[in-house]
C-alpha positions in Angstrom: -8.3 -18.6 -13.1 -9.6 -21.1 -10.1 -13.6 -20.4 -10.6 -14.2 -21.2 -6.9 -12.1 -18.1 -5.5 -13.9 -15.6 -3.5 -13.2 -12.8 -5.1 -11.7 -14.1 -8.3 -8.0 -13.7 -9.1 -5.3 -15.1 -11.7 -4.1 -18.4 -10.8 -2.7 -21.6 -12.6 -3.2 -25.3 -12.2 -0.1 -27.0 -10.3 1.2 -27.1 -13.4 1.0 -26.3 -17.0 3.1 -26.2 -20.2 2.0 -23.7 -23.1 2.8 -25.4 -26.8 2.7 -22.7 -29.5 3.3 -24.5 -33.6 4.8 -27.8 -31.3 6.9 -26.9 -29.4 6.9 -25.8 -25.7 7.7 -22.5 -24.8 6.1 -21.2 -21.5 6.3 -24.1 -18.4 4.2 -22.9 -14.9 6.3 -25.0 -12.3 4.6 -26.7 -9.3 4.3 -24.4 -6.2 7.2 -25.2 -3.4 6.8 -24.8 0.1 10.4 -22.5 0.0 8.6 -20.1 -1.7 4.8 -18.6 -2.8 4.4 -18.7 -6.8 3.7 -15.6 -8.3 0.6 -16.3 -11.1 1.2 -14.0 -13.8 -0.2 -13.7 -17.0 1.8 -14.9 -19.6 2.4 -12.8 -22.9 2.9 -14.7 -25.7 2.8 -13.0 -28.5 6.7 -12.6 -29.3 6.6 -16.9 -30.1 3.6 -16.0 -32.5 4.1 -16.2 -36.4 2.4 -13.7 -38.8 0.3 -16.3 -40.6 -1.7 -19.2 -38.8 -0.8 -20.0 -35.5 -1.4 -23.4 -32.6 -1.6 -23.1 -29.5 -1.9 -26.4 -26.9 -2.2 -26.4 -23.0 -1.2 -29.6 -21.1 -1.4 -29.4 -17.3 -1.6 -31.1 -14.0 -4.2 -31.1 -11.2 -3.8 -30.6 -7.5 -4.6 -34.0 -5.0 -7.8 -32.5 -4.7 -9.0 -31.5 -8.2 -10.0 -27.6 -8.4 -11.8 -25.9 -11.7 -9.9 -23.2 -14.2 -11.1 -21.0 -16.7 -7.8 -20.1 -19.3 -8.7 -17.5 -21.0 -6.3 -16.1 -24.3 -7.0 -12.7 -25.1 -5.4 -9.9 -27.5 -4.9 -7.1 -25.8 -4.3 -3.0 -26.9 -1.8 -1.7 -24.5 -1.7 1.9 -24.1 0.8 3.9 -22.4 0.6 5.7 -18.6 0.4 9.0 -21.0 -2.9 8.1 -23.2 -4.4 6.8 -19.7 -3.5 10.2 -18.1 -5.3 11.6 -21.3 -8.4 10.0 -20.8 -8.4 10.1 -17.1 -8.3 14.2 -18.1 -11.1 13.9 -20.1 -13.5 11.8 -18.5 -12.6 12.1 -14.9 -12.5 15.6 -13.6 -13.9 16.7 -10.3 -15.2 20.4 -9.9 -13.7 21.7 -7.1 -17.2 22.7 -5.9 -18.5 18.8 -6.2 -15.0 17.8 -4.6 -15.6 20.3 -1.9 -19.0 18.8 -0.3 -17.9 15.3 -0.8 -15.0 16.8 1.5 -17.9 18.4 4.1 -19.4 15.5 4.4 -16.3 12.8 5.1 -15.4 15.6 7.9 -18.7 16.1 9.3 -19.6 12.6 9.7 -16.1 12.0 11.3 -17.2 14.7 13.8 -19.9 13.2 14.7 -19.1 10.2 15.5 -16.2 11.3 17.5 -19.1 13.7 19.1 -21.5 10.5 20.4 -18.6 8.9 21.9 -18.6 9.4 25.4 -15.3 8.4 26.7 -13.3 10.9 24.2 -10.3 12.5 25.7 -7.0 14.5 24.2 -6.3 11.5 22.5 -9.2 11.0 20.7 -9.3 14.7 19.8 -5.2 14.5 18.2 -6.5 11.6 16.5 -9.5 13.3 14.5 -7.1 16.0 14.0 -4.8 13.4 12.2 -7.8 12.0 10.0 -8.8 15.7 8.7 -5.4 15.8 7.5 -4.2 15.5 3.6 -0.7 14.8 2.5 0.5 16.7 -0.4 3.2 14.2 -0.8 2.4 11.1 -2.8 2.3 7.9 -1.1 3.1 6.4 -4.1 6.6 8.3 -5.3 7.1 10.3 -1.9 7.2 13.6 -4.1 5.3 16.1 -4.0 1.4 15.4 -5.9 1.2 17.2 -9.4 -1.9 16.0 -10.4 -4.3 14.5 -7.7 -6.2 11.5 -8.4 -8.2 9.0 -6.3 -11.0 6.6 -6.9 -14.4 7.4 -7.9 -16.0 4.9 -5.0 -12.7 5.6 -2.2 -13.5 7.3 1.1 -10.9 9.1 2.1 -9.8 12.7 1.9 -5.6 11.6 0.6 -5.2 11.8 -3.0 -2.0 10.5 -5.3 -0.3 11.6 -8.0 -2.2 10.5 -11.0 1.4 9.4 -13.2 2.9 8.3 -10.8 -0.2 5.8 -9.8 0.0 5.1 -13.6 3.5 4.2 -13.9 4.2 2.5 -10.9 1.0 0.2 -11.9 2.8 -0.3 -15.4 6.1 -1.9 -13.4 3.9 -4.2 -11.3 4.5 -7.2 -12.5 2.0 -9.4 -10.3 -1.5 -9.0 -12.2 -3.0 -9.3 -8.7 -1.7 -6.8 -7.7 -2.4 -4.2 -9.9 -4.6 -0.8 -9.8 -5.2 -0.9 -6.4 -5.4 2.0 -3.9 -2.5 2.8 -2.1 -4.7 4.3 0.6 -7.9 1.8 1.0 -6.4 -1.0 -1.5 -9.6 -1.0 -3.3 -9.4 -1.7 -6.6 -9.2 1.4 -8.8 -8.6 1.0 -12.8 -8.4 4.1 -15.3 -12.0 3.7 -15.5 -12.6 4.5 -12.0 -10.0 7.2 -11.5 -10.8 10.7 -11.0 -9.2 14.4 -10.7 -9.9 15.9 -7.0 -10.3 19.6 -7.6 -10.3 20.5 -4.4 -7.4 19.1 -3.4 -6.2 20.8 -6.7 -6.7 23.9 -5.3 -5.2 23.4 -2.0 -2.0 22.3 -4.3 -2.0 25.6 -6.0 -2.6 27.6 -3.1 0.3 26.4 -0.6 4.4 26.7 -0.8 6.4 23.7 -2.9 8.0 22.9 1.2 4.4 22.4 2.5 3.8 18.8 3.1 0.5 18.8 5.6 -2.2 20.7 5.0 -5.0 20.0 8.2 -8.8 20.7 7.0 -10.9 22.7 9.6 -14.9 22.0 9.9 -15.7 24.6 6.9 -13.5 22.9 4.5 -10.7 25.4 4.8 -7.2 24.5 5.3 -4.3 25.6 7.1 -0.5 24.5 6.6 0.8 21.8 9.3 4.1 23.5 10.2 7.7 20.9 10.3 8.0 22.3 14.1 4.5 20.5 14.5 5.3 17.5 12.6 8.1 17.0 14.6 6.6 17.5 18.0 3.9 14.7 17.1 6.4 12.4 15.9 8.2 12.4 19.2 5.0 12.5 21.4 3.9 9.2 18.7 7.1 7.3 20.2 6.8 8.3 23.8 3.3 6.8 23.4 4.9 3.6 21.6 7.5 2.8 24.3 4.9 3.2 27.4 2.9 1.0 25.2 5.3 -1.6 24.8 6.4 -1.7 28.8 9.4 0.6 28.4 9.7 3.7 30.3 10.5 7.0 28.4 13.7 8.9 29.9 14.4 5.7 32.1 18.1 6.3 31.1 19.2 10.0 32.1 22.4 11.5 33.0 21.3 12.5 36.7 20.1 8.5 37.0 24.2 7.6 35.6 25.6 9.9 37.9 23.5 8.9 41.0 24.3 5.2 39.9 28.2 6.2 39.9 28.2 7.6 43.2 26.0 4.5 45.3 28.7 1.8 43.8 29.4 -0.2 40.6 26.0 -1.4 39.4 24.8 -4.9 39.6 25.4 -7.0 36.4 22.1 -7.2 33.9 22.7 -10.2 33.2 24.9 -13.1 33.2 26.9 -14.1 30.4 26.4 -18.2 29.7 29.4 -20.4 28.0 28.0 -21.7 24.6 28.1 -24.7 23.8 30.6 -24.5 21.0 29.9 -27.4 18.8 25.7 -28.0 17.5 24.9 -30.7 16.3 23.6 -31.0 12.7 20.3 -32.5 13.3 20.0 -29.6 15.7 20.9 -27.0 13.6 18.2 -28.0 10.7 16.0 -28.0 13.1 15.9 -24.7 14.1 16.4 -23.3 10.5 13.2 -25.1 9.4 
């Protein structure tokens, strides 16, 4: 681990072999440019003997030298289940609790949409969207079972607590790990917690329902697909005017009116290619 990193994550030297009983049996190749090295920790325990063990580092610096901290440490590994478990035991929400911490994200976003003074229809759809909760996990895209967040997170979405557990089980880069698919803050067993609020919204709505929208009082009503549907295609009007295009530019009463005033003029004019490049060219443009 580089000491000087702000904040602190795993990293190795340029380069570094690991020599267990004399012989070496991890290598950390130097970074290339081709690609970014992935710094993982390394287990090591399957070149480990049952009786008295060595264990030797060698590695390079970079041109300008930088400071590590290797660290070796035996570790308990415990399963997604026995996490769940403890996350059960430790880190329930009331739905009462879970229900002003909900009040207060919503009333807070309220007002400050409230002291702006140029809000218009957009700015109204928009604190609509943020009231919202998906009852689909961003994680697995299926439907949330158990809802977890973090303890310190800020926002009303909530994930499926095994599947936040076993997805972070498969993720092999350590920096990486246990962190919030909503705020990306970092959010270890520890930290997790049960939303039972959102628990009861879960309970209290069909297996189809995907949206649920929260109103000022902390009830909820059930965003219909017709709805869903309608804002997605009012999302990518908004997108094309935004990027210079011009929604229904192309129409059949614009083809036929383009029929009868004559062939249309070309778009654009197709240029001969040269049909040899030369190599030196060629490189170039691929690097």
């Amino acid at each position: 681990m580089q000491v000087d990193l702000q904040p602190l994550y795993q990293s190795w030297p340029k380069t570094m072999n690991i020599i267990i009983n004399g012989r070496v049996e991890e290598t950390v190749a130097a970074p290339s440019w081709e690609h970014k090295r992935r710094d993982m920790p390394i287990p090591i325990t399957h070149y480990l003997k049952n009786s008295r063990n060595r264990v030797e580092f060698s590695w390079t610096n970079y041109d300008e030298p930088q400071m590590f901290h290797l660290g070796v440490f035996l570790c308990d590994s415990k399963s997604p289940e026995t996490l769940a478990n403890q996350v059960w035991q430790s880190g329930q929400v009331k739905e009462a609790e879970a229900e002003k911490r909900v009040l207060a994200i919503i009333n807070n976003r309220t007002g400050n949409a409230a002291k702006s003074d140029d809000s218009d229809d957009d700015d109204v759809m928009c604190l609509e969207v943020t009231r919202r909760i998906k009852l689909l996990c961003p994680v697995t895209f299926m439907r949330i079972e158990v809802p977890c967040r973090g303890r310190a997170c800020m926002h009303l979405q909530c994930y499926d607590l095994s599947g936040y557990l076993l997805v972070t089980r498969n993720t092999k880069a350590f920096n990486t790990r246990w962190k919030c698919p909503e705020c990306h803050l970092y959010v270890r067993p520890d930290e997790l917690v049960i939303d039972g609020f959102v628990q009861k919204i879960l309970s209290g709505t069909e297996e189809e329902a995907s949206v649920v929208e929260l109103q000022p009082d902390a009830s909820y009503r059930v965003v219909t697909e017709d709805e869903l549907k309608e804002e997605s295609k009012r999302a990518e009007k908004q997108r094309q005017l935004a990027s210079g295009g011009q929604a229904g530019a192309s129409s059949p009463e614009g083809d036929v009116k383009a029929s009868q005033d004559g062939p249309a003029k070309k778009a654009f004019e197709v240029v001969e290619m040269c049909k040899t490049l030369p190599t030196e060219s060629f490189i170039a443009e691929r690097f």
